[in-house]
MDAnalysis code that builds the backbone (N, CA, C; Angstrom):
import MDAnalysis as mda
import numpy as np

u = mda.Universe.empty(411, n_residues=137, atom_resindex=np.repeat(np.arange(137), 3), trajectory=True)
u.add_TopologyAttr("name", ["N", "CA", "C"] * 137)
u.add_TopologyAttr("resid", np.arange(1, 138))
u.add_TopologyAttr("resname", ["UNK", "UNK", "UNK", "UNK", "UNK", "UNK", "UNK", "UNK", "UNK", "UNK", "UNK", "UNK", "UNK", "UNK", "UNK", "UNK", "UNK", "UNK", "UNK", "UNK", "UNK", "UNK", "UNK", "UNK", "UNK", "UNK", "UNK", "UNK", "UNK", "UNK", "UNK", "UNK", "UNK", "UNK", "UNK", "UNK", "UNK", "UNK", "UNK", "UNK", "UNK", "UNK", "UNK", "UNK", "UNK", "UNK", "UNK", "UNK", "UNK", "UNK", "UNK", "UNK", "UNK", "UNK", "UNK", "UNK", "UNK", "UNK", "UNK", "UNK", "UNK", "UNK", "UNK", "UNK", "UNK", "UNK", "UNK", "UNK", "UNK", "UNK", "UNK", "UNK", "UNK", "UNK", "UNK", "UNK", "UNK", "UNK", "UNK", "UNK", "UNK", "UNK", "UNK", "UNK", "UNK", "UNK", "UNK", "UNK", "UNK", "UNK", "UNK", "UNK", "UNK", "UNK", "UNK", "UNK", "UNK", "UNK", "UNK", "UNK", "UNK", "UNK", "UNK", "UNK", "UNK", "UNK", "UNK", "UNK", "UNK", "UNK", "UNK", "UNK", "UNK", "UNK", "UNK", "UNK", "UNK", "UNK", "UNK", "UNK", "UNK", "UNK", "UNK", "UNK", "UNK", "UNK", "UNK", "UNK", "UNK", "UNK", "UNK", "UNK", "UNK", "UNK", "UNK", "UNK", "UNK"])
u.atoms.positions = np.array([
    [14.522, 54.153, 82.250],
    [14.842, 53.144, 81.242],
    [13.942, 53.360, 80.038],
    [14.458, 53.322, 79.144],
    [13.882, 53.869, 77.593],
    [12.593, 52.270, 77.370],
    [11.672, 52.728, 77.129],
    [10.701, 51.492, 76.417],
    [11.329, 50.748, 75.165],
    [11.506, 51.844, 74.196],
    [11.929, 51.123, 73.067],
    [12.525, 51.831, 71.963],
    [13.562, 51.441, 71.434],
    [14.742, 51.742, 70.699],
    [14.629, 50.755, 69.670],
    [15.788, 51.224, 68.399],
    [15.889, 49.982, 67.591],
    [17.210, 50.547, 66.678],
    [17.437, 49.849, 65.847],
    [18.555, 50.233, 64.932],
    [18.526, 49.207, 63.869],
    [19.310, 50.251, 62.758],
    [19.291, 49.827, 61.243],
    [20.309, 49.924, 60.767],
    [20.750, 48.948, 59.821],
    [21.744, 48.388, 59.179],
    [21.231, 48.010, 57.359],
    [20.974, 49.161, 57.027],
    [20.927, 48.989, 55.285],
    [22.056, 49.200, 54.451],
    [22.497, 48.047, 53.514],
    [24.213, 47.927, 52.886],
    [24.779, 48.342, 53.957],
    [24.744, 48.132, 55.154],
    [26.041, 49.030, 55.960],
    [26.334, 47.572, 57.279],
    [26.698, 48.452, 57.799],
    [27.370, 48.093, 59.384],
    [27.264, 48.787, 60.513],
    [26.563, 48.086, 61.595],
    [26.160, 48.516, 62.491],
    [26.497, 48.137, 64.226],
    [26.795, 48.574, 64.807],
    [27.419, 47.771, 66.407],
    [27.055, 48.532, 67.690],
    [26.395, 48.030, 68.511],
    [25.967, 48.151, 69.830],
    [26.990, 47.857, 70.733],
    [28.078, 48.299, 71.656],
    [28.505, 47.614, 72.784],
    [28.489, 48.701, 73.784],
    [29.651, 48.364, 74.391],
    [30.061, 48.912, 76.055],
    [28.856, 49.144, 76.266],
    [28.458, 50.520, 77.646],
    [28.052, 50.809, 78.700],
    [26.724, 51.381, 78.049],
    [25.755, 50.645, 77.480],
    [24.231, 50.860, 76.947],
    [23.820, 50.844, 77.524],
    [21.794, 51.122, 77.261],
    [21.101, 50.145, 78.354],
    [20.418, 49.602, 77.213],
    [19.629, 48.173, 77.528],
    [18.908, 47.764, 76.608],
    [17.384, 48.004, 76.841],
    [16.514, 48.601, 76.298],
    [15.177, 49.117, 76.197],
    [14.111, 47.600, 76.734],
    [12.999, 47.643, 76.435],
    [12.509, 46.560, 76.994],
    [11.859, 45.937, 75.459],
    [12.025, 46.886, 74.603],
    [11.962, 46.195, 73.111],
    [13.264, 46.593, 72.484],
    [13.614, 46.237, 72.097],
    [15.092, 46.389, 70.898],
    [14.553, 46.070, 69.760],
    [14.537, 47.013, 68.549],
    [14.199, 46.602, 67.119],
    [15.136, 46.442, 66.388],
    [15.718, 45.212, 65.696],
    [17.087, 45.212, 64.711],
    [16.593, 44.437, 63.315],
    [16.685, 45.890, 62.198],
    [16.548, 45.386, 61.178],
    [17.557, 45.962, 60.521],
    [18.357, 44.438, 59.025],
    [19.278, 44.765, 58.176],
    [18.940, 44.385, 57.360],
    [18.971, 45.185, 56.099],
    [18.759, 44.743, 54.461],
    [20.065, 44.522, 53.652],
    [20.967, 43.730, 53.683],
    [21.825, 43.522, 52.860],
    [23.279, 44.389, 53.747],
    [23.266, 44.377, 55.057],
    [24.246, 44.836, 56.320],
    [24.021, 43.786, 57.528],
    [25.050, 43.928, 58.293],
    [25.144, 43.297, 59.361],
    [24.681, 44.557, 60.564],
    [24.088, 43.840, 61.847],
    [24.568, 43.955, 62.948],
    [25.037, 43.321, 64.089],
    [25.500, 43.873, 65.137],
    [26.307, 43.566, 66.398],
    [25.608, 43.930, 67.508],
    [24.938, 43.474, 68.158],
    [24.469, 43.753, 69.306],
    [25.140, 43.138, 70.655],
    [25.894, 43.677, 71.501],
    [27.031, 43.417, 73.015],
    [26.541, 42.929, 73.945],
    [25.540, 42.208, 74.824],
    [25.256, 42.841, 75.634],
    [25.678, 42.115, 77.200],
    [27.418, 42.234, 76.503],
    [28.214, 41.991, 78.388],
    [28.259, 42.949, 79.133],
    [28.438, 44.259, 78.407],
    [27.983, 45.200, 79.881],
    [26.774, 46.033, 79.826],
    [25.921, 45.947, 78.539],
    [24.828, 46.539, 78.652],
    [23.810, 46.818, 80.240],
    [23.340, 47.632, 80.526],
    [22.576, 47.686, 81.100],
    [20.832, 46.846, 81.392],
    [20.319, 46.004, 82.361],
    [19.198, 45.372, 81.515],
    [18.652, 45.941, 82.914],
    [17.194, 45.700, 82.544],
    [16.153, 45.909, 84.239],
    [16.160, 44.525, 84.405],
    [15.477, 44.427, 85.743],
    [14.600, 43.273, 85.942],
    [14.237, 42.634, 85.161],
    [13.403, 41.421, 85.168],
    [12.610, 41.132, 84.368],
    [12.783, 40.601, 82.593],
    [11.908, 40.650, 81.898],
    [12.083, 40.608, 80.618],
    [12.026, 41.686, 79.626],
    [13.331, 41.526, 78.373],
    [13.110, 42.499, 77.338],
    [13.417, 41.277, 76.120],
    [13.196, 42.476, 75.556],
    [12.661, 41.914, 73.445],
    [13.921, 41.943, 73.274],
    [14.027, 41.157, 72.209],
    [14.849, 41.999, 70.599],
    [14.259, 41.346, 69.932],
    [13.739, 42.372, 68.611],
    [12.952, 41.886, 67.729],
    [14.110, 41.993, 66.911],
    [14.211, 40.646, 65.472],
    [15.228, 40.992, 64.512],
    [14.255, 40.282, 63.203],
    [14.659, 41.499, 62.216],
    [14.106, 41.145, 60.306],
    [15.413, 41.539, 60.087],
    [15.787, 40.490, 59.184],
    [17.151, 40.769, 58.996],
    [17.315, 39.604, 57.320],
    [16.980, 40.204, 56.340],
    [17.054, 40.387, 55.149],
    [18.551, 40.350, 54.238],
    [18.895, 38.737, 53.651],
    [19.966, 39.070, 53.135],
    [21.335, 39.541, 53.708],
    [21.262, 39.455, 54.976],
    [21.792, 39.998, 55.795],
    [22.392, 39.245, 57.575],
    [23.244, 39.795, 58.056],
    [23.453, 38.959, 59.467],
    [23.412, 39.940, 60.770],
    [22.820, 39.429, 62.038],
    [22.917, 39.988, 63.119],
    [23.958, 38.628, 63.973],
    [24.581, 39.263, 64.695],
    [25.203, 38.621, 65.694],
    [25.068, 39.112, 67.111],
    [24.315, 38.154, 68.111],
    [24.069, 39.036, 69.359],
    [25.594, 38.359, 70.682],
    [25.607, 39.065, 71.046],
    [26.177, 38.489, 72.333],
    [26.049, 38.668, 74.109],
    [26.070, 37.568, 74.549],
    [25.093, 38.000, 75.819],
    [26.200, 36.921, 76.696],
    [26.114, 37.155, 77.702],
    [26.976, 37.189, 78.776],
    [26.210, 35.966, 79.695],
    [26.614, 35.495, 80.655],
    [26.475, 33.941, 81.136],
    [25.343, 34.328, 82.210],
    [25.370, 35.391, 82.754],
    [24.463, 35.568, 83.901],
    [22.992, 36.255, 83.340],
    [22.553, 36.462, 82.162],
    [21.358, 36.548, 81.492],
    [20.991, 35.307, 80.734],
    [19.999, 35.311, 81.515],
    [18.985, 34.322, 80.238],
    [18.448, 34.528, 79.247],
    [18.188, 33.654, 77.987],
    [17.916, 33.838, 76.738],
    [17.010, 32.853, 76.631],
    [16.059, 33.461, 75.736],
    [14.639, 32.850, 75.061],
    [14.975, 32.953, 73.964],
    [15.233, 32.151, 72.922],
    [15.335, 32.619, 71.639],
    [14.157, 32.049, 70.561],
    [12.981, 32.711, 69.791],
    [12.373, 31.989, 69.140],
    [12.550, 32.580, 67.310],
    [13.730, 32.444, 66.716],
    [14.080, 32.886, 65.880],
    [13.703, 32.105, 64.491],
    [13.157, 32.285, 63.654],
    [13.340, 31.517, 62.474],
    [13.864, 31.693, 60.921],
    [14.512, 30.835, 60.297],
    [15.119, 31.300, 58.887],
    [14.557, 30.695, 57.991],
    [14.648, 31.657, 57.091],
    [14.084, 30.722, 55.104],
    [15.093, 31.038, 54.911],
    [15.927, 30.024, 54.198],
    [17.134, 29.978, 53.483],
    [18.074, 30.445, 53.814],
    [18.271, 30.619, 55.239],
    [19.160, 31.146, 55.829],
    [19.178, 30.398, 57.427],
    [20.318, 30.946, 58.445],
    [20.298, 30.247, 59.839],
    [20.166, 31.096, 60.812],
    [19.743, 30.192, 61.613],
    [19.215, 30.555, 63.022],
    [19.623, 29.852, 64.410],
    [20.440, 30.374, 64.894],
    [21.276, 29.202, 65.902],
    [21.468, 30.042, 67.165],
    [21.404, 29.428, 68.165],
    [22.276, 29.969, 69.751],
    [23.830, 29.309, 69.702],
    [24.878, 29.176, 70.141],
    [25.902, 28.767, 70.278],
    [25.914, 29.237, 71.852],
    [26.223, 28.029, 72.275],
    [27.080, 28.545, 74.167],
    [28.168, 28.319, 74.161],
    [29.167, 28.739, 74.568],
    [30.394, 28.926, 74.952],
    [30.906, 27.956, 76.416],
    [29.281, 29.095, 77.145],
    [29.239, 28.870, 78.924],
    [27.640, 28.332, 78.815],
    [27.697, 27.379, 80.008],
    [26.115, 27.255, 80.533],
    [25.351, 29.042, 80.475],
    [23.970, 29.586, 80.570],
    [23.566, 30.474, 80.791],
    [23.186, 30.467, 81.986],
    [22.883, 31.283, 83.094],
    [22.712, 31.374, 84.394],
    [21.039, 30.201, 84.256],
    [20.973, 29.492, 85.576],
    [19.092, 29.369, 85.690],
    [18.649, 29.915, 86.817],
    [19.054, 31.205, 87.316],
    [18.645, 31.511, 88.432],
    [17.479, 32.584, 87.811],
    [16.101, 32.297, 88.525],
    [14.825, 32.594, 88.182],
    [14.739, 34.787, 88.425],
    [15.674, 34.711, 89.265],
    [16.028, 36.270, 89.158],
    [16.661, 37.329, 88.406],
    [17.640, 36.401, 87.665],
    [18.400, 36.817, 86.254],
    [17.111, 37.881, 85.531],
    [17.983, 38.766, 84.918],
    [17.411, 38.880, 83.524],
    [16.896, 38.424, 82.664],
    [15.989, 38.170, 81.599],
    [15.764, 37.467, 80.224],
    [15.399, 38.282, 79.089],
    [16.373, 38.146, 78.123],
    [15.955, 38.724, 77.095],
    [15.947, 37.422, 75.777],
    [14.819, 38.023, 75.573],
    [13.691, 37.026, 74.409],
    [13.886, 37.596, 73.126],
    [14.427, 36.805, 72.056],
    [15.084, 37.080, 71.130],
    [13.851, 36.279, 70.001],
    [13.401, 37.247, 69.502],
    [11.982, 36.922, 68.221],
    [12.723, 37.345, 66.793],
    [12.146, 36.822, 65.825],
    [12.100, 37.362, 64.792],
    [12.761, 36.444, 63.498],
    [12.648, 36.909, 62.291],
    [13.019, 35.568, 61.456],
    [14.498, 36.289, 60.485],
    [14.651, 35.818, 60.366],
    [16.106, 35.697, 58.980],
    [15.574, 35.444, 57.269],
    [15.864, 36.154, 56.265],
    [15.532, 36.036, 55.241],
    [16.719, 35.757, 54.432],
    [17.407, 34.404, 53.864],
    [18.538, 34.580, 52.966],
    [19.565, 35.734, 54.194],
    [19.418, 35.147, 55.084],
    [20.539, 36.029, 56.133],
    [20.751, 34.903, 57.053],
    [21.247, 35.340, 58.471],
    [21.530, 34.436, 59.935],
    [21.235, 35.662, 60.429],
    [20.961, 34.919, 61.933],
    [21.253, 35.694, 63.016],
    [22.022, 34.477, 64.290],
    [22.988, 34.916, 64.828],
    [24.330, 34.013, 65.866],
    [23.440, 34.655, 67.144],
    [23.153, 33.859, 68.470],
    [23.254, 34.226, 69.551],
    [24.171, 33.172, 70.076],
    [25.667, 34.365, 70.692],
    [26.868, 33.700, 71.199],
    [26.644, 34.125, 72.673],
    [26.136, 33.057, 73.845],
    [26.581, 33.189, 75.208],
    [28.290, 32.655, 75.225],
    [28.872, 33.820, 75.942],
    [30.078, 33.830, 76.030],
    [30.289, 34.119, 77.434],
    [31.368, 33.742, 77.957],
    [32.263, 34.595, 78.895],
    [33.064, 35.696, 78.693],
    [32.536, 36.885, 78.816],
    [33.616, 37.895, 78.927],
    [34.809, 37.751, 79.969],
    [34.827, 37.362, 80.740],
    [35.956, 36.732, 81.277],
    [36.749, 35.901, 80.769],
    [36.287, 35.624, 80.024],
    [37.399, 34.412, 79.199],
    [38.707, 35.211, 78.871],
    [39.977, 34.540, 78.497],
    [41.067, 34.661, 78.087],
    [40.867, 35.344, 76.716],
    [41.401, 36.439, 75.971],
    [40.899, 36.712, 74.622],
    [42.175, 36.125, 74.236],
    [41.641, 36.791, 72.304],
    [42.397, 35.977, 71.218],
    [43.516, 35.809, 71.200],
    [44.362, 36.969, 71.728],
    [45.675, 37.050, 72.026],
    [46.454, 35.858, 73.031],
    [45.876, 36.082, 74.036],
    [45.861, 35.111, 75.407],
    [46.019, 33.448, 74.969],
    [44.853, 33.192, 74.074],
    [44.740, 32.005, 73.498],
    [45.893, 31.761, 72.219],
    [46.257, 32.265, 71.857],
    [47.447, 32.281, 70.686],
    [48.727, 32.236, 71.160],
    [49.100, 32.868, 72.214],
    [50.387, 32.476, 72.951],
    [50.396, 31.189, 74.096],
    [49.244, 30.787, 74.508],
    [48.985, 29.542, 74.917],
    [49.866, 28.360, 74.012],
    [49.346, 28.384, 72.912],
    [49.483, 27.752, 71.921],
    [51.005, 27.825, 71.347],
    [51.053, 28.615, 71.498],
    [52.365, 28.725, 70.817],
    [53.848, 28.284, 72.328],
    [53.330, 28.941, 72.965],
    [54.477, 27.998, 74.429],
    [54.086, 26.444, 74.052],
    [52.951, 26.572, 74.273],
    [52.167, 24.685, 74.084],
    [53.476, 23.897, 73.097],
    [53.378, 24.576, 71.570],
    [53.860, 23.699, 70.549],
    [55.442, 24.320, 70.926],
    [56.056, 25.452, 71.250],
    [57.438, 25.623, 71.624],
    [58.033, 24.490, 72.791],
    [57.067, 23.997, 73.435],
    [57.688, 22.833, 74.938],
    [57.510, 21.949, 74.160],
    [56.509, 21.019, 73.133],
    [56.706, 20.098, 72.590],
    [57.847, 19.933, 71.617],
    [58.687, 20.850, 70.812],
    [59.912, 20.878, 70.313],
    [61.017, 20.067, 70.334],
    [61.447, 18.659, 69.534],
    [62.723, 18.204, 69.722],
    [63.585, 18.807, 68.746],
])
Protein backbone atom coordinates (compact mmCIF):
# COMPACT_ATOMS: atom_id res chain seq x y z
CA UNK A 1 0.00 0.00 0.00
CA UNK A 2 1.51 3.31 -1.25
CA UNK A 3 2.13 5.91 1.91
CA UNK A 4 1.31 8.81 -0.04
CA UNK A 5 0.00 10.12 -3.27
CA UNK A 6 -1.78 13.29 -4.21
CA UNK A 7 -3.22 15.02 -7.24
CA UNK A 8 -3.69 18.35 -8.96
CA UNK A 9 -6.24 20.16 -10.57
CA UNK A 10 -4.90 23.69 -11.94
CA UNK A 11 -7.73 25.49 -14.48
CA UNK A 12 -8.49 21.89 -15.18
CA UNK A 13 -10.38 18.77 -14.14
CA UNK A 14 -9.52 16.07 -12.34
CA UNK A 15 -11.27 12.46 -11.17
CA UNK A 16 -10.29 9.54 -9.05
CA UNK A 17 -12.70 6.44 -9.27
CA UNK A 18 -13.14 2.66 -9.83
CA UNK A 19 -10.63 0.07 -8.57
CA UNK A 20 -7.78 2.53 -6.70
CA UNK A 21 -6.24 2.21 -3.57
CA UNK A 22 -6.25 5.11 -1.31
CA UNK A 23 -2.66 5.89 0.24
CA UNK A 24 -2.70 6.64 3.94
CA UNK A 25 -2.23 10.43 2.99
CA UNK A 26 -4.08 11.66 -0.14
CA UNK A 27 -2.97 15.25 -1.17
CA UNK A 28 -5.76 17.25 -3.25
CA UNK A 29 -4.95 20.54 -4.39
CA UNK A 30 -7.02 22.86 -7.07
CA UNK A 31 -6.35 26.38 -8.18
CA UNK A 32 -9.21 27.55 -10.16
CA UNK A 33 -10.26 23.39 -11.23
CA UNK A 34 -12.25 20.92 -9.69
CA UNK A 35 -11.70 17.56 -8.27
CA UNK A 36 -13.49 14.14 -7.84
CA UNK A 37 -12.34 11.85 -5.54
CA UNK A 38 -14.69 7.99 -5.60
CA UNK A 39 -14.09 6.20 -2.99
CA UNK A 40 -17.00 3.29 -3.39
CA UNK A 41 -14.68 0.90 -4.61
CA UNK A 42 -11.43 2.29 -3.77
CA UNK A 43 -9.26 0.19 -1.97
CA UNK A 44 -8.59 1.37 1.92
CA UNK A 45 -6.33 -0.60 4.75
CA UNK A 46 -7.28 -0.90 8.11
CA UNK A 47 -7.29 1.71 10.15
CA UNK A 48 -6.96 5.43 9.33
CA UNK A 49 -6.04 7.55 6.16
CA UNK A 50 -5.80 11.41 5.28
CA UNK A 51 -7.01 13.47 2.60
CA UNK A 52 -5.52 16.57 2.82
CA UNK A 53 -7.46 19.28 0.53
CA UNK A 54 -6.20 23.33 -0.47
CA UNK A 55 -8.47 23.95 -2.84
CA UNK A 56 -8.33 27.61 -4.07
CA UNK A 57 -11.12 29.23 -6.05
CA UNK A 58 -11.96 26.06 -6.80
CA UNK A 59 -14.18 22.68 -5.83
CA UNK A 60 -13.40 19.12 -4.64
CA UNK A 61 -16.19 16.71 -4.33
CA UNK A 62 -15.43 13.48 -2.35
CA UNK A 63 -17.55 10.47 -2.26
CA UNK A 64 -17.45 7.70 0.17
CA UNK A 65 -19.60 4.84 0.56
CA UNK A 66 -21.77 3.90 3.84
CA UNK A 67 -19.46 1.29 5.31
CA UNK A 68 -16.39 3.87 5.86
CA UNK A 69 -16.21 6.31 8.35
CA UNK A 70 -15.51 9.92 7.98
CA UNK A 71 -13.78 12.54 10.15
CA UNK A 72 -14.13 15.58 8.45
CA UNK A 73 -12.30 18.75 9.86
CA UNK A 74 -12.56 21.03 6.84
CA UNK A 75 -12.72 24.77 6.83
CA UNK A 76 -13.80 27.71 4.32
CA UNK A 77 -13.15 31.60 3.87
CA UNK A 78 -15.66 32.63 1.61
CA UNK A 79 -16.45 29.63 0.45
CA UNK A 80 -18.23 26.01 1.82
CA UNK A 81 -17.54 23.25 3.64
CA UNK A 82 -20.19 20.60 4.22
CA UNK A 83 -20.68 16.60 4.60
CA UNK A 84 -24.11 15.69 3.08
CA UNK A 85 -25.43 11.94 3.97
CA UNK A 86 -27.53 10.34 1.79
CA UNK A 87 -27.12 6.99 4.19
CA UNK A 88 -26.24 6.79 7.96
CA UNK A 89 -22.19 6.05 7.81
CA UNK A 90 -21.27 2.66 9.28
CA UNK A 91 -20.30 2.98 13.49
CA UNK A 92 -18.70 -0.14 13.57
CA UNK A 93 -15.25 0.60 15.41
CA UNK A 94 -13.56 -1.80 12.72
CA UNK A 95 -14.56 0.12 9.61
CA UNK A 96 -12.16 2.14 7.93
CA UNK A 97 -11.73 6.01 8.60
CA UNK A 98 -10.69 8.39 6.45
CA UNK A 99 -10.09 11.94 7.96
CA UNK A 100 -10.73 14.60 5.68
CA UNK A 101 -8.43 18.02 6.72
CA UNK A 102 -7.89 20.97 5.01
CA UNK A 103 -9.52 24.41 4.15
CA UNK A 104 -11.35 25.92 0.98
CA UNK A 105 -10.38 29.35 -0.32
CA UNK A 106 -13.31 31.22 -2.38
CA UNK A 107 -13.95 27.38 -3.37
CA UNK A 108 -16.11 24.22 -1.55
CA UNK A 109 -15.29 21.05 -0.91
CA UNK A 110 -18.88 18.31 -0.83
CA UNK A 111 -18.31 15.12 1.24
CA UNK A 112 -21.34 12.96 -0.24
CA UNK A 113 -21.86 9.54 1.87
CA UNK A 114 -23.91 7.77 -0.58
CA UNK A 115 -25.14 4.39 -1.39
CA UNK A 116 -23.73 2.94 -4.33
CA UNK A 117 -26.39 0.65 -4.27
CA UNK A 118 -28.87 2.99 -4.66
CA UNK A 119 -31.14 3.08 -7.75
CA UNK A 120 -29.26 5.59 -10.28
CA UNK A 121 -30.52 8.60 -12.20
CA UNK A 122 -32.11 6.75 -14.77
CA UNK A 123 -33.92 4.27 -12.36
CA UNK A 124 -35.18 7.32 -10.45
CA UNK A 125 -36.62 9.17 -13.58
CA UNK A 126 -38.73 6.36 -14.80
CA UNK A 127 -40.02 5.88 -11.26
CA UNK A 128 -41.38 9.10 -11.69
CA UNK A 129 -42.59 9.12 -14.69
CA UNK A 130 -44.90 5.58 -14.24
CA UNK A 131 -45.62 7.55 -10.77
CA UNK A 132 -47.19 10.72 -12.73
CA UNK A 133 -48.40 8.26 -15.92
CA UNK A 134 -50.86 6.12 -13.05
CA UNK A 135 -51.92 9.42 -11.64
CA UNK A 136 -53.39 10.49 -15.21
CA UNK A 137 -57.20 11.29 -15.71
Amino acid sequence: MPQRRGAVAVLSHMRRDADWILPRLFRVFTFWGNAEIDLTQALLAPGTSEIEIRCIMGSVDIIVPPDVRVESEVDAVLGSAEVQRQIASTTSPDAPTVRITGSAFMGSIEIKVIDPNAPGLMERIRRKLKGTGDSKQ
